[in-house]
C-alpha positions in Angstrom: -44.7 44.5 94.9 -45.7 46.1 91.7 -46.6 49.9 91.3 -49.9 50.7 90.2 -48.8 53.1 88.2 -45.7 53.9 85.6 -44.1 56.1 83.6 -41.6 53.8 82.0 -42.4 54.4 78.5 -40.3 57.4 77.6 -37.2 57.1 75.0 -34.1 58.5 74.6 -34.7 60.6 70.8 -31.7 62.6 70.8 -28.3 62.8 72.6 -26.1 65.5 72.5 -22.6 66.1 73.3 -21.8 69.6 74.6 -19.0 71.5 76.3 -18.6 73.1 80.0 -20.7 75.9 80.6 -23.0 75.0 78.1 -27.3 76.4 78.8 -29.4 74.1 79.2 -33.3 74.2 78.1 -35.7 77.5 77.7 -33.9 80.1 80.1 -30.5 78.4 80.2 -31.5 77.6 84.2 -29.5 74.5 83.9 -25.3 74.9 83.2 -22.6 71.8 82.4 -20.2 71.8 84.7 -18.4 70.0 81.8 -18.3 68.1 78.8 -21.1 66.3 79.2 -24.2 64.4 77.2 -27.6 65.7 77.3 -30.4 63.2 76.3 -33.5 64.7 75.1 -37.0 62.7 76.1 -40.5 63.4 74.5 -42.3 64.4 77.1 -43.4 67.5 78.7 -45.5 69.2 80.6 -48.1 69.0 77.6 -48.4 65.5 78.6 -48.9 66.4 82.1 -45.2 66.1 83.4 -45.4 69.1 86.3 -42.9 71.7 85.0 -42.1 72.8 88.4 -40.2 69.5 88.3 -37.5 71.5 86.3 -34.0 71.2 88.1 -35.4 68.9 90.6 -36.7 65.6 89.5 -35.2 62.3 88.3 -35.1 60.1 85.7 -34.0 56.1 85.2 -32.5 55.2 82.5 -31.3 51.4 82.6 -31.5 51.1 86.5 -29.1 54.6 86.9 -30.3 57.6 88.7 -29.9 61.0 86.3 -31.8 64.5 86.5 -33.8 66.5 84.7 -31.1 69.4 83.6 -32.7 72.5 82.7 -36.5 73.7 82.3 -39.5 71.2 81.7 -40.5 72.1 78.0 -43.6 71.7 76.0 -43.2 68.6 74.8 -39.5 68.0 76.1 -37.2 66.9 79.1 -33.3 67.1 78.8 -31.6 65.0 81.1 -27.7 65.4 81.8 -26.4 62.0 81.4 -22.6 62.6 81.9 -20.7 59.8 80.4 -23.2 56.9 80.8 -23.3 55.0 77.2 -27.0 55.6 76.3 -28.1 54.9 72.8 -31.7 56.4 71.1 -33.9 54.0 71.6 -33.2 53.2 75.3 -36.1 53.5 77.7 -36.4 55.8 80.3 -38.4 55.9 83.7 -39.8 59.0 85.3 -42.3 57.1 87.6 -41.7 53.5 88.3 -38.8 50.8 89.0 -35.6 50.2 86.9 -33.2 47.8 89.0 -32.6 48.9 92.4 -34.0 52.3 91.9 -37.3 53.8 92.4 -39.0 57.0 91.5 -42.9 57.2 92.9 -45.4 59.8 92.5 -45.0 60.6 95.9 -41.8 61.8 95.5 -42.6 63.6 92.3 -45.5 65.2 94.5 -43.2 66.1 97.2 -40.9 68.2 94.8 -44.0 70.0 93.2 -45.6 70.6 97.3 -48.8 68.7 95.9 -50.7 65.7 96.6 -49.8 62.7 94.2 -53.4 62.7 93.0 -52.7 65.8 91.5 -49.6 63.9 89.8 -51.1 61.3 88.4 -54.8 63.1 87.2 -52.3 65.9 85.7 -51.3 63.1 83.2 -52.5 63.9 80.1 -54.1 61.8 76.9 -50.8 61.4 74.8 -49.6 59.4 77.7 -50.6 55.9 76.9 -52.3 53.7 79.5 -52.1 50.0 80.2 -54.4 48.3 82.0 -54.0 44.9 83.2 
């Protein structure tokens, strides 16, 4: 069965190694327990993505389970990757299937304590829709 709705669009558009300890996002609320890789997603909550999701969510990013490290920004998401070999370019999923794994807006409404409606009008017009 296929979703009627997904957020599988997202990218990868930077990755960054950093060291242990290393603040994560606006507030540093988000701490490496190591050397680690951060990826860096365009989206925010100025397209919608709930900030509240900050610390809590996750992300897919070639059918592995990663999450959102730090704050929800603007316009970004950071997303601890560990050691996994992503490349810029590589699509991520914040709502929707990738292998195995699933992430729903029901979840995603769970962690905010909303309803998914909420979740899915919030999206905003720089997300683009597909309708088939």
């Amino acid at each position: 069965m296929k979703s009627l709705i997904e957020l599988n669009n997202s990218k990868i558009v930077y990755l960054k190694k950093v060291p242990s300890g290393y603040g994560i996002s606006y507030g540093r609320t988000y701490k490496t327990k190591s050397s680690t890789q951060i990826a860096t997603l365009p989206i925010g909550y100025g397209d919608g993505y709930p900030r509240n999701l900050s610390n809590k969510s996750r992300v897919l990013i070639r059918g592995e389970v990663f999450s959102i490290s730090g704050r929800v920004c603007m316009d970004q998401v950071m997303v601890d990757i560990g050691n996994f070999r992503a490349r810029v370019g590589d699509e991520v999923a914040l709502i929707g299937r990738q292998g195995q794994e699933i992430i729903s807006v029901e979840e995603l409404a769970g962690l905010s304590n909303t309803i998914p409606y909420e979740i899915v009008c919030g999206l905003g017009s720089r997300i683009p829709r597909v309708y088939t």
